[in-house]
Chimera marker file (.cmm) of the C-alpha trace (Angstrom):
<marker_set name="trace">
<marker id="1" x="-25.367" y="18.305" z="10.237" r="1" g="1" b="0" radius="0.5"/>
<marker id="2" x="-22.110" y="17.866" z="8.124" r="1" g="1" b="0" radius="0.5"/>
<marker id="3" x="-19.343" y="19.910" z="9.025" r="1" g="1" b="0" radius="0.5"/>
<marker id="4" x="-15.944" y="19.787" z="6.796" r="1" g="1" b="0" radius="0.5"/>
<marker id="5" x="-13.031" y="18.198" z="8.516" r="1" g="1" b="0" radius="0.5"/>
<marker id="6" x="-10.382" y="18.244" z="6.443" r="1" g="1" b="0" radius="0.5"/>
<marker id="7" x="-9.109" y="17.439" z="2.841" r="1" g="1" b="0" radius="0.5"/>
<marker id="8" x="-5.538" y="16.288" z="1.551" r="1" g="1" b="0" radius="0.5"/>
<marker id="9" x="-5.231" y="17.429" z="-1.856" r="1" g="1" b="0" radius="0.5"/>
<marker id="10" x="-2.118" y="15.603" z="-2.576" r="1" g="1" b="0" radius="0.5"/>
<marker id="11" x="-0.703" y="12.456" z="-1.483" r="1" g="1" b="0" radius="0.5"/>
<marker id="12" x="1.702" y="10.325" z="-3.689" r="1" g="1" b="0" radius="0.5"/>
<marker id="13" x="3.293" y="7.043" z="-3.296" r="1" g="1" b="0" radius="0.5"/>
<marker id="14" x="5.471" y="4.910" z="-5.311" r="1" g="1" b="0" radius="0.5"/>
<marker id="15" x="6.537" y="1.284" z="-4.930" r="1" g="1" b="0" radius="0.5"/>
<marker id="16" x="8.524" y="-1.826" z="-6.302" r="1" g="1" b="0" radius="0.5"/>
<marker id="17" x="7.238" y="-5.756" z="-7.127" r="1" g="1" b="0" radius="0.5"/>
<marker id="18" x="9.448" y="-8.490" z="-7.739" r="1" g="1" b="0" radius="0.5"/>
<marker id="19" x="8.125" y="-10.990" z="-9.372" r="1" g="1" b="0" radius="0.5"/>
<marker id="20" x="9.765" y="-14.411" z="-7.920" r="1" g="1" b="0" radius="0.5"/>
<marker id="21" x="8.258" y="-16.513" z="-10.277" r="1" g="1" b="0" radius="0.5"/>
<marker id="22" x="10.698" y="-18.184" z="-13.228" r="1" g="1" b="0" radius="0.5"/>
<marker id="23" x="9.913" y="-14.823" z="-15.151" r="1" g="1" b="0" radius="0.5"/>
<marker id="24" x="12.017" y="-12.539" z="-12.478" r="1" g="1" b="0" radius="0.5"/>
<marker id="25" x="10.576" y="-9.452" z="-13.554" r="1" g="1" b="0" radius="0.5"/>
<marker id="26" x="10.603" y="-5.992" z="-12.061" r="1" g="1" b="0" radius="0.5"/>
<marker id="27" x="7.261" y="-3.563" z="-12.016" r="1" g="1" b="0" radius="0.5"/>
<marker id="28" x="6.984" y="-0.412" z="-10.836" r="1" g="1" b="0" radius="0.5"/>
<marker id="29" x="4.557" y="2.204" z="-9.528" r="1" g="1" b="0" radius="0.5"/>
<marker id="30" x="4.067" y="6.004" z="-8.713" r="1" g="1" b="0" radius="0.5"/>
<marker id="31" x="0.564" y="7.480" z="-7.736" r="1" g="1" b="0" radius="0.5"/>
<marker id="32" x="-1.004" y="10.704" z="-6.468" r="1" g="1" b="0" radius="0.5"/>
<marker id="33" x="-4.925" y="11.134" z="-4.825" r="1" g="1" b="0" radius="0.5"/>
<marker id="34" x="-7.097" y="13.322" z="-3.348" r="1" g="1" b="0" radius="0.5"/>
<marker id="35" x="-9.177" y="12.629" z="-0.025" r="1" g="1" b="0" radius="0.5"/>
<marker id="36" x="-11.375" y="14.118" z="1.466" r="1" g="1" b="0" radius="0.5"/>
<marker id="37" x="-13.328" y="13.418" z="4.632" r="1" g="1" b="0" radius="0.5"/>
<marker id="38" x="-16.557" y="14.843" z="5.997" r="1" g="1" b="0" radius="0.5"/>
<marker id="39" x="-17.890" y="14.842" z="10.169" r="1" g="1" b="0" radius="0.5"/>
<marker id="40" x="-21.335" y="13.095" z="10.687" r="1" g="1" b="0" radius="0.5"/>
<marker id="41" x="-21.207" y="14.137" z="14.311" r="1" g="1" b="0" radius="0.5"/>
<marker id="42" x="-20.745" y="17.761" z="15.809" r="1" g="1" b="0" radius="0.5"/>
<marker id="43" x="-17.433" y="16.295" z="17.554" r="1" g="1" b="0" radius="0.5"/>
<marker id="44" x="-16.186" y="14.456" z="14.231" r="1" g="1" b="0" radius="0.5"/>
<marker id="45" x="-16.167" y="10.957" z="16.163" r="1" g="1" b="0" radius="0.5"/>
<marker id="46" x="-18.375" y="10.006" z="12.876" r="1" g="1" b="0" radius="0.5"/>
<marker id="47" x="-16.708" y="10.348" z="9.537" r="1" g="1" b="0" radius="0.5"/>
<marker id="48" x="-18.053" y="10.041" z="5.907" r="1" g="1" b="0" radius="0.5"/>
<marker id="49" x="-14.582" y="9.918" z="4.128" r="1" g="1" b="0" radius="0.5"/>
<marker id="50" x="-13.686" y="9.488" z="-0.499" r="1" g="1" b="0" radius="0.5"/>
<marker id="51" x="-10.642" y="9.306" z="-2.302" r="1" g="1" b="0" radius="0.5"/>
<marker id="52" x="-9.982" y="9.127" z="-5.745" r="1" g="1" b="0" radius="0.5"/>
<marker id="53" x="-5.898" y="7.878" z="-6.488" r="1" g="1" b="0" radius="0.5"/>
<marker id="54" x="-4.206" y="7.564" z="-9.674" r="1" g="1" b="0" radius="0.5"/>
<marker id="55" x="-1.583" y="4.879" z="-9.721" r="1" g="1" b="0" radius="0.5"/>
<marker id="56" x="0.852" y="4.053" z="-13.112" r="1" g="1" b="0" radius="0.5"/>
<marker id="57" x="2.096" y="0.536" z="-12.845" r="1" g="1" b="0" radius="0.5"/>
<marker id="58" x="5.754" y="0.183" z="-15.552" r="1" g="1" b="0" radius="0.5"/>
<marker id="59" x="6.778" y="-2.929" z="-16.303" r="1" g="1" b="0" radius="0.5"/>
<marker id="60" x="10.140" y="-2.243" z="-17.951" r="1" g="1" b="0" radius="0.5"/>
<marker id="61" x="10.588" y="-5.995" z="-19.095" r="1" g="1" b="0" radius="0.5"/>
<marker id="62" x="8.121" y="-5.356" z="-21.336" r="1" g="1" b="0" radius="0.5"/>
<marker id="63" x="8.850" y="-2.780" z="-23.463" r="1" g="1" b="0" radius="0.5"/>
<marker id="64" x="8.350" y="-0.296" z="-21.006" r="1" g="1" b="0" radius="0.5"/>
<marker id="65" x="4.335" y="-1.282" z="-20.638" r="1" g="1" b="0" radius="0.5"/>
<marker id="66" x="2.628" y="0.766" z="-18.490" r="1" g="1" b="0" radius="0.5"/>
<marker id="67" x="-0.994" y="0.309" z="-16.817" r="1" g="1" b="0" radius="0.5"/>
<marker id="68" x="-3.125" y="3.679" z="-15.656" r="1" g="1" b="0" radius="0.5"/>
<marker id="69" x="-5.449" y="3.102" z="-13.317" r="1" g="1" b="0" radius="0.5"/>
<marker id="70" x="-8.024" y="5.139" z="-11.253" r="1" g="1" b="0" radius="0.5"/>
<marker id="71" x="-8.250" y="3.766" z="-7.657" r="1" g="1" b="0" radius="0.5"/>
<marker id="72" x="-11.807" y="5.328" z="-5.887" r="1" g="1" b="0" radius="0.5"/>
<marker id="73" x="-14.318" y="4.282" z="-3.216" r="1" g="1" b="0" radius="0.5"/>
<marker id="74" x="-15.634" y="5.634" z="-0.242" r="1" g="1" b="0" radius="0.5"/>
<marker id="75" x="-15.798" y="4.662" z="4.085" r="1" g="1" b="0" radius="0.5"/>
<marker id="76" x="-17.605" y="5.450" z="6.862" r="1" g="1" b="0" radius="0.5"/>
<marker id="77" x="-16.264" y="5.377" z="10.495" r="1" g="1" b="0" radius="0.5"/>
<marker id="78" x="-18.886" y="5.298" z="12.961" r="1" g="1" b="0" radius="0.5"/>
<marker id="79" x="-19.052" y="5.462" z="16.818" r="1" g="1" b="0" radius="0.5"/>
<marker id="80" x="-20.955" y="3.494" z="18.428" r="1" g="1" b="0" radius="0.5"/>
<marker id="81" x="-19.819" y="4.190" z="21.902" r="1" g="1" b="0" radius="0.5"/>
<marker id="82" x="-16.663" y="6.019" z="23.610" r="1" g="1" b="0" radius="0.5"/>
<marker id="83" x="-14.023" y="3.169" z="22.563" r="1" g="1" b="0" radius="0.5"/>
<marker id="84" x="-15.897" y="1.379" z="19.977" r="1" g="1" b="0" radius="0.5"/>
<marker id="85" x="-16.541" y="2.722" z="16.018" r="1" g="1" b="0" radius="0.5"/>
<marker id="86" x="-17.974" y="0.331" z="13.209" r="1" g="1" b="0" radius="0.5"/>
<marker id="87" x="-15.686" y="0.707" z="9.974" r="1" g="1" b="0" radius="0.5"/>
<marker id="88" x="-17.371" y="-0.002" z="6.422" r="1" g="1" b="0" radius="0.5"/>
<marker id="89" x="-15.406" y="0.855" z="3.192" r="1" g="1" b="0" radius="0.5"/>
<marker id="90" x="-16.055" y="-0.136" z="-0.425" r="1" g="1" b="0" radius="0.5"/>
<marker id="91" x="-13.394" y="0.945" z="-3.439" r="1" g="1" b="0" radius="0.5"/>
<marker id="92" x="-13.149" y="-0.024" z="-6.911" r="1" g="1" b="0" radius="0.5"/>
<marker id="93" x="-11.169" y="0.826" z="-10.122" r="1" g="1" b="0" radius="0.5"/>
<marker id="94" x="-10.680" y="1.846" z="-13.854" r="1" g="1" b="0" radius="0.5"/>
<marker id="95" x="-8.165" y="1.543" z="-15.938" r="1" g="1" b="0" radius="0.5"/>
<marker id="96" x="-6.291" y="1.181" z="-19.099" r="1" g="1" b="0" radius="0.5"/>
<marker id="97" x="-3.456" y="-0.275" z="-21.093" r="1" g="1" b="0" radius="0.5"/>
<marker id="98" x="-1.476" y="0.440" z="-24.122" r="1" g="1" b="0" radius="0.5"/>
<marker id="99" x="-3.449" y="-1.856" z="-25.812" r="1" g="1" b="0" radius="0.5"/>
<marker id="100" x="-7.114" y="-1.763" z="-24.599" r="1" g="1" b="0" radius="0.5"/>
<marker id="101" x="-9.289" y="1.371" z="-23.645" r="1" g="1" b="0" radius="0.5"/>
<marker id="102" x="-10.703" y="2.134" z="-20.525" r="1" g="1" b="0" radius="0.5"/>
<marker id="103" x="-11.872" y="-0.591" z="-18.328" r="1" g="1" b="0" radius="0.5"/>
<marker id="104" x="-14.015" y="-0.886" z="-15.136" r="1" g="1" b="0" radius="0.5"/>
<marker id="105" x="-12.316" y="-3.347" z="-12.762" r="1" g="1" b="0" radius="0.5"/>
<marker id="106" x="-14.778" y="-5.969" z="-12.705" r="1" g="1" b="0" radius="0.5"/>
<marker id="107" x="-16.112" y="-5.919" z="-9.370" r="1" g="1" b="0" radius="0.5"/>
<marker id="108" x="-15.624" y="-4.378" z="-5.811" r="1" g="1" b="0" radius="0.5"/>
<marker id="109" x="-13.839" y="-4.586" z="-2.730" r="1" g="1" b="0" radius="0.5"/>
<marker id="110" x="-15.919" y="-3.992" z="0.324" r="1" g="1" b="0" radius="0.5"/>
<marker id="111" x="-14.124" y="-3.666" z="4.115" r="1" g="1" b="0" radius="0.5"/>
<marker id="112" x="-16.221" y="-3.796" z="7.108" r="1" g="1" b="0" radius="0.5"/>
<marker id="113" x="-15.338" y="-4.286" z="10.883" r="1" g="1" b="0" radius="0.5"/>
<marker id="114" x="-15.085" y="-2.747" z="14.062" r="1" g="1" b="0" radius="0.5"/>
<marker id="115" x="-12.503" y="-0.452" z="15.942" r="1" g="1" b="0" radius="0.5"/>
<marker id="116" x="-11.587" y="-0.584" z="19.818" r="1" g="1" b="0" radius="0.5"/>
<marker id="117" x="-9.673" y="2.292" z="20.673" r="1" g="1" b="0" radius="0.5"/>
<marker id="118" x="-7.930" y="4.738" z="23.698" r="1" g="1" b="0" radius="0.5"/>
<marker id="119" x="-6.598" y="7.948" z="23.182" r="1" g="1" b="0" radius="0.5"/>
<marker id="120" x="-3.337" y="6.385" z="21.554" r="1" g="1" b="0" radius="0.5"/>
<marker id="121" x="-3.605" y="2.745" z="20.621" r="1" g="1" b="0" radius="0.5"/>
<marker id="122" x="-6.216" y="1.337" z="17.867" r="1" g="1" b="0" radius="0.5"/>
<marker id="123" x="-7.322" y="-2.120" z="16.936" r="1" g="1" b="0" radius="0.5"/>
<marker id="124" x="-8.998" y="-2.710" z="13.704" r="1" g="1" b="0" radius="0.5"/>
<marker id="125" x="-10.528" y="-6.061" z="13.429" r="1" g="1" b="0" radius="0.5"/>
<marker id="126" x="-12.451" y="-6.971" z="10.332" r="1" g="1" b="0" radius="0.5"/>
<marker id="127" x="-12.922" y="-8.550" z="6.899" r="1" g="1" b="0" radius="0.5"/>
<marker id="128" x="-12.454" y="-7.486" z="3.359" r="1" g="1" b="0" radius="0.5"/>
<marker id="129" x="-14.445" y="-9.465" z="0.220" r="1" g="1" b="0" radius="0.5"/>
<marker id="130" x="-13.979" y="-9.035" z="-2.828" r="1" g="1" b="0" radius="0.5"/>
<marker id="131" x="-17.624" y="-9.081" z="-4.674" r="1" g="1" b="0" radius="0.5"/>
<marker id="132" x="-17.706" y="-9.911" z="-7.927" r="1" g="1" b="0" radius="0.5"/>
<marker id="133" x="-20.199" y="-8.683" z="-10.973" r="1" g="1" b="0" radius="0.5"/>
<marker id="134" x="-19.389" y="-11.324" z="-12.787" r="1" g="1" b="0" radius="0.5"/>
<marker id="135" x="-18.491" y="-14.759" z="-11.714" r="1" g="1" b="0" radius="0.5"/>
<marker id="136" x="-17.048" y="-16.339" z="-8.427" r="1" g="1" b="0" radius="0.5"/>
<marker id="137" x="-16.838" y="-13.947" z="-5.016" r="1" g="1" b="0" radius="0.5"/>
<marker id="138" x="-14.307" y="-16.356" z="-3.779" r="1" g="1" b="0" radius="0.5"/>
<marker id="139" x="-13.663" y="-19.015" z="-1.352" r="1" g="1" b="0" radius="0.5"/>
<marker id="140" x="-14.372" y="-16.431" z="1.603" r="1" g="1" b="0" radius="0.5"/>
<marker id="141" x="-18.254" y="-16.256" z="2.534" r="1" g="1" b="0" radius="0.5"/>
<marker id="142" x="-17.668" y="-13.544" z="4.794" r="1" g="1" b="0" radius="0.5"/>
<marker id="143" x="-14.189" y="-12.402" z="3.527" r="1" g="1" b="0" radius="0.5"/>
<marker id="144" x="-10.799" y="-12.550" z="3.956" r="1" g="1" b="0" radius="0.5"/>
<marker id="145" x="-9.978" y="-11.484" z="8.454" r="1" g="1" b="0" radius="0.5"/>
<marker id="146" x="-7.805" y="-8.257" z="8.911" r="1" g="1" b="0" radius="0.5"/>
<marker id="147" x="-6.139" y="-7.197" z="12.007" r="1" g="1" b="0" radius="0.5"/>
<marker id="148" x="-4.468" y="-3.587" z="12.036" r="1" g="1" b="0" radius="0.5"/>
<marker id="149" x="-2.921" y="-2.041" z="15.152" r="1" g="1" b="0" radius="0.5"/>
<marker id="150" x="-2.104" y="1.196" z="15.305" r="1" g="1" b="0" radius="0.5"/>
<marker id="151" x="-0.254" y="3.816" z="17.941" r="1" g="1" b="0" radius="0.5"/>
<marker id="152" x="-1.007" y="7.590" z="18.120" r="1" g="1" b="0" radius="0.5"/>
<marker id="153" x="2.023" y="9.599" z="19.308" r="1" g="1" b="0" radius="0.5"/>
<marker id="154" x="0.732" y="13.179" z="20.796" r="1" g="1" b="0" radius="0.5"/>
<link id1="1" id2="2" r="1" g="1" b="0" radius="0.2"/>
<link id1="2" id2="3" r="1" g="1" b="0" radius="0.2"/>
<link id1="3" id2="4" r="1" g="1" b="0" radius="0.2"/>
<link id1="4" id2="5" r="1" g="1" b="0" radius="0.2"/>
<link id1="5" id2="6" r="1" g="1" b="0" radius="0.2"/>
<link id1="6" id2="7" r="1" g="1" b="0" radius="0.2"/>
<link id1="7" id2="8" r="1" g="1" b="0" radius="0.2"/>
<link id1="8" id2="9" r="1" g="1" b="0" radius="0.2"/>
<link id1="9" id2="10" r="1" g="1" b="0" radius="0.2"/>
<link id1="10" id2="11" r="1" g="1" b="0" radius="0.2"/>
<link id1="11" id2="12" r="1" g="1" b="0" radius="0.2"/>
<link id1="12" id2="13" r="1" g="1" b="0" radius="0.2"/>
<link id1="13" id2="14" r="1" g="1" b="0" radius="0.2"/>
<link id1="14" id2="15" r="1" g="1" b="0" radius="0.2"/>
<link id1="15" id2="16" r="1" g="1" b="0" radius="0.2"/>
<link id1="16" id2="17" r="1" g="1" b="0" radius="0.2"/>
<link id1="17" id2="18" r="1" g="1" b="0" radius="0.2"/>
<link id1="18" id2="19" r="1" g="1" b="0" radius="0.2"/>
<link id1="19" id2="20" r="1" g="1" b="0" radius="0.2"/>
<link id1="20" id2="21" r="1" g="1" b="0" radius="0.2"/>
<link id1="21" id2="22" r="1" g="1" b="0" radius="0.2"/>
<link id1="22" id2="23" r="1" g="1" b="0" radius="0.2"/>
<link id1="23" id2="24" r="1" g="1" b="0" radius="0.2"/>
<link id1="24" id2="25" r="1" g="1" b="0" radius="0.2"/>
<link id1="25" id2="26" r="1" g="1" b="0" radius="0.2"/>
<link id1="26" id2="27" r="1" g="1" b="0" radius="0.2"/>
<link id1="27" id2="28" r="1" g="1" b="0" radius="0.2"/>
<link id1="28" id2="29" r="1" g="1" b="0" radius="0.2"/>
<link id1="29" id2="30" r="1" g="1" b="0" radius="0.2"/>
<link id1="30" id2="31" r="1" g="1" b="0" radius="0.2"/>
<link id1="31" id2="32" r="1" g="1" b="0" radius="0.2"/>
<link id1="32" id2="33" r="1" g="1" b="0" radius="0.2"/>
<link id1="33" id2="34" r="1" g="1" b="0" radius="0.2"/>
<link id1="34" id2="35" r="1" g="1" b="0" radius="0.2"/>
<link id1="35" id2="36" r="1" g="1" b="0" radius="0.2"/>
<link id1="36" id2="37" r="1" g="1" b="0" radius="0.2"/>
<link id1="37" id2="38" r="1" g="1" b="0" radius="0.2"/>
<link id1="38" id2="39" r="1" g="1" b="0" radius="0.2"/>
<link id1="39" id2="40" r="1" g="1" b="0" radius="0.2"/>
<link id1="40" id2="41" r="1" g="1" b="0" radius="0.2"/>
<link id1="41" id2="42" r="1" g="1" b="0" radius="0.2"/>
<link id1="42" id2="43" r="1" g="1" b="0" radius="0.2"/>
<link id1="43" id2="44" r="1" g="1" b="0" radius="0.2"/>
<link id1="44" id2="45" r="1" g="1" b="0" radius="0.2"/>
<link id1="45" id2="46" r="1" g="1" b="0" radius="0.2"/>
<link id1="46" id2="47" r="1" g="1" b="0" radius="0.2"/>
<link id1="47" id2="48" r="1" g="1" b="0" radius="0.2"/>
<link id1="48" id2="49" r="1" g="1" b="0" radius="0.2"/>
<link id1="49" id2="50" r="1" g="1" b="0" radius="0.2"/>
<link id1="50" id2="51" r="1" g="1" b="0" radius="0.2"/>
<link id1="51" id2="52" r="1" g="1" b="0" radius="0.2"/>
<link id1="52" id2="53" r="1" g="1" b="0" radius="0.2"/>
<link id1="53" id2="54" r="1" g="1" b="0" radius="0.2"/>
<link id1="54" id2="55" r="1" g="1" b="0" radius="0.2"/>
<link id1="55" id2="56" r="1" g="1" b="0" radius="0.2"/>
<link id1="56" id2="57" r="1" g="1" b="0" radius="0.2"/>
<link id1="57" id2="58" r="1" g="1" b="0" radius="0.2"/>
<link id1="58" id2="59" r="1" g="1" b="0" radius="0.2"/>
<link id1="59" id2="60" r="1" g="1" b="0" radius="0.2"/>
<link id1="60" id2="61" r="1" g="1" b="0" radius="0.2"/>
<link id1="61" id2="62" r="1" g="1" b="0" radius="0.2"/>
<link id1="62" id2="63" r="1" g="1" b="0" radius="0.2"/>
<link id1="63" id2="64" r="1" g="1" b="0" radius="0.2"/>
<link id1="64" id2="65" r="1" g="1" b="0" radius="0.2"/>
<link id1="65" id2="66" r="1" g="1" b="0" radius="0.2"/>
<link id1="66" id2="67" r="1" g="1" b="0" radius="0.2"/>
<link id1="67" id2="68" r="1" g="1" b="0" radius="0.2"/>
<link id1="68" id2="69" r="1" g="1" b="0" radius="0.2"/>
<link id1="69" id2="70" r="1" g="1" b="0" radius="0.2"/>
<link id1="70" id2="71" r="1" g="1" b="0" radius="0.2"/>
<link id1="71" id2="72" r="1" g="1" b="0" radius="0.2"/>
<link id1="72" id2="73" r="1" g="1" b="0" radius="0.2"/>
<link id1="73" id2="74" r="1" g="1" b="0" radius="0.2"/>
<link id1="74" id2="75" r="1" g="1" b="0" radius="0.2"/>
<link id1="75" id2="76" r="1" g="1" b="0" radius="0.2"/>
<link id1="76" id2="77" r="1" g="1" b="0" radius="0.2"/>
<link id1="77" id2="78" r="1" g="1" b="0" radius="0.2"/>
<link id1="78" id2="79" r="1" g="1" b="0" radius="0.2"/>
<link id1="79" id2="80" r="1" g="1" b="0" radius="0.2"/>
<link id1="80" id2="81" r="1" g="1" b="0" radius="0.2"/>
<link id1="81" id2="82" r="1" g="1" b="0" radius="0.2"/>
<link id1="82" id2="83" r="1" g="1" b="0" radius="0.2"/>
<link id1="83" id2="84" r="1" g="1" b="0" radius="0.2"/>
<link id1="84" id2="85" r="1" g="1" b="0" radius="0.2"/>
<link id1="85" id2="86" r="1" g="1" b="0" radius="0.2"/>
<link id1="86" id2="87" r="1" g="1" b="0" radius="0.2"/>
<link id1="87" id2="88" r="1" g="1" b="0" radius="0.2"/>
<link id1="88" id2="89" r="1" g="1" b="0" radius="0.2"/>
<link id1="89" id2="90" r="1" g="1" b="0" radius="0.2"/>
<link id1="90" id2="91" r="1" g="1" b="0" radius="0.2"/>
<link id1="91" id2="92" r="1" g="1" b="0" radius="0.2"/>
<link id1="92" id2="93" r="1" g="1" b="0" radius="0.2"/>
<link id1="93" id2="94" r="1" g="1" b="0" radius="0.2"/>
<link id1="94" id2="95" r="1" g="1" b="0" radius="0.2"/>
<link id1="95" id2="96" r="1" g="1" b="0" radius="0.2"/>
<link id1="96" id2="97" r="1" g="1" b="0" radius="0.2"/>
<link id1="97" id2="98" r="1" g="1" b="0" radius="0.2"/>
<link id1="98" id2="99" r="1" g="1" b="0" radius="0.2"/>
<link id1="99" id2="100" r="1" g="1" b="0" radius="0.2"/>
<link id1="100" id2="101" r="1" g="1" b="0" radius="0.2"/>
<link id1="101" id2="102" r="1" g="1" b="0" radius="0.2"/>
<link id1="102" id2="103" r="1" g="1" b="0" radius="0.2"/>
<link id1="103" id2="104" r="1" g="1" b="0" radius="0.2"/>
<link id1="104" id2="105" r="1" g="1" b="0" radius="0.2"/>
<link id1="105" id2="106" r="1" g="1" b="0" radius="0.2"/>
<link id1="106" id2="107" r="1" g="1" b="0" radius="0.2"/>
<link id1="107" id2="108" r="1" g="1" b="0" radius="0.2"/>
<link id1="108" id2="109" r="1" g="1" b="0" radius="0.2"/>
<link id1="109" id2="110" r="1" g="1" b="0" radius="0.2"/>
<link id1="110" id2="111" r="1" g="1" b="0" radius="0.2"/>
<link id1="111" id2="112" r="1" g="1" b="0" radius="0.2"/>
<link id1="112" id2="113" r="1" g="1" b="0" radius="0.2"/>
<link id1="113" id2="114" r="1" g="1" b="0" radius="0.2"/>
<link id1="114" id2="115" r="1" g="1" b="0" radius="0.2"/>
<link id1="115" id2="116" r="1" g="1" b="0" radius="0.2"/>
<link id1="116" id2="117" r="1" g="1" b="0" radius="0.2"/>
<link id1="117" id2="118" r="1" g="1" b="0" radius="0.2"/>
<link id1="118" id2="119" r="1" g="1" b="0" radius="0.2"/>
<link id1="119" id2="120" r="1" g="1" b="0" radius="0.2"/>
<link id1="120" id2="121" r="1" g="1" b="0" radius="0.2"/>
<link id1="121" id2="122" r="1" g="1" b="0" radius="0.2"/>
<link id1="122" id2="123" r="1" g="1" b="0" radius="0.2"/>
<link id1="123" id2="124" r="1" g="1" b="0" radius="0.2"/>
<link id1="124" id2="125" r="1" g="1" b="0" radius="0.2"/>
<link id1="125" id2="126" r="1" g="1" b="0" radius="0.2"/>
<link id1="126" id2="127" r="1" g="1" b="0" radius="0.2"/>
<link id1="127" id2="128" r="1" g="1" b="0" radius="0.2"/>
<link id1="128" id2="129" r="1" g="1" b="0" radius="0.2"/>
<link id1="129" id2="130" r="1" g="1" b="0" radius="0.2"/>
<link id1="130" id2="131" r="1" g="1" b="0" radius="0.2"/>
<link id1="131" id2="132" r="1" g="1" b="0" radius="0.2"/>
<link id1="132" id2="133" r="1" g="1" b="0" radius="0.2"/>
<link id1="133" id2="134" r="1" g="1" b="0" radius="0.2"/>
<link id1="134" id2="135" r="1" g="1" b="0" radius="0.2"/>
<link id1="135" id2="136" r="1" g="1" b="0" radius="0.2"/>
<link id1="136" id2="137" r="1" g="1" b="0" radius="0.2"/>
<link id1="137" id2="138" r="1" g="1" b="0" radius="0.2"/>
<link id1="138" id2="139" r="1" g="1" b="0" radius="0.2"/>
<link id1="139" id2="140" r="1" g="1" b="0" radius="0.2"/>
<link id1="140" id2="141" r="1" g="1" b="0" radius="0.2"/>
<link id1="141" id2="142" r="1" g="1" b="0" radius="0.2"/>
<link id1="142" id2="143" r="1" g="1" b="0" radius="0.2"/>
<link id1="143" id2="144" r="1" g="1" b="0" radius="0.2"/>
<link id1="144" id2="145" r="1" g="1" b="0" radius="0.2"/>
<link id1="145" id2="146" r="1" g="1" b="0" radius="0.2"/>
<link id1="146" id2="147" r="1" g="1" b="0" radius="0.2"/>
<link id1="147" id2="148" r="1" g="1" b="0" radius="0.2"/>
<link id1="148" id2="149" r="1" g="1" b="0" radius="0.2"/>
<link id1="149" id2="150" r="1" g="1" b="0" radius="0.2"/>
<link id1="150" id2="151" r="1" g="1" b="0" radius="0.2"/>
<link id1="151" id2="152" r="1" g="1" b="0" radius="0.2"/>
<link id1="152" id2="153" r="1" g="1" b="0" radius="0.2"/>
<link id1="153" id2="154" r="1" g="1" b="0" radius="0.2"/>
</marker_set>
């Protein structure tokens, strides 16, 4: 039985990239998304979760060029016993620039791993790989390692 947990209608971020390189160039972003999550279990310790986020990347070096992309994908969170969920998440994107159309982002990056957790404190451990549709996957067999630690205050 799926139950609806929540959804966030709106979230927006923005950010800054230096480029270091001899170019020393400034880019920009500013997004906003939608999530939405679902429960697989009558408790909600199971979750079925997608997003969809726009981002706008500005490069003002460059005569103010701009890139529009769509950011989406999808995750499950799944318990497995009272401390221990199995994490799986795969996103991909579209996009465009002033000068070509709309674009698939070749490829997709898949997440998978496993959470240990207490009431308050969460350790992710897991890998992400890129998968390619056309090409190389990378160096990575089973992807590049992530660690994420996290802290509930109640």
């Amino acid at each position: 039985m799926f139950n609806f947990r929540q959804s966030t209608l709106a979230r927006s971020s923005w950010g800054h990239v230096f480029d270091t390189t001899d170019a020393n160039t400034d880019a920009y972003t500013v997004g906003a998304g939608a999530f939405a999550s679902y429960c697989v279990r009558q408790d909600c310790s199971s979750l079925l979760s997608a997003s969809a986020t726009y981002q706008l990347a500005i490069d003002p070096s460059v005569d103010q060029q701009s890139v529009h992309l769509v950011i989406y994908g999808g995750s499950i969170v799944h318990r497995v016993t009272d401390h221990v969920k199995l994490l799986g998440e795969v996103t991909s994107a579209a996009g465009r620039t002033a000068t070509d159309g709309v674009q698939n982002v070749d490829g997709l990056l898949v997440g998978y791993g496993v959470r240990f957790h207490t009431d308050n404190i969460a350790a992710d451990v897991g890998f992400l790989k890129p998968i390619a549709t056309k090409g190389d996957d990378g160096d990575f067999l089973v992807g590049l390692p992530f660690v994420n630690v996290s802290y509930r205050w109640q």
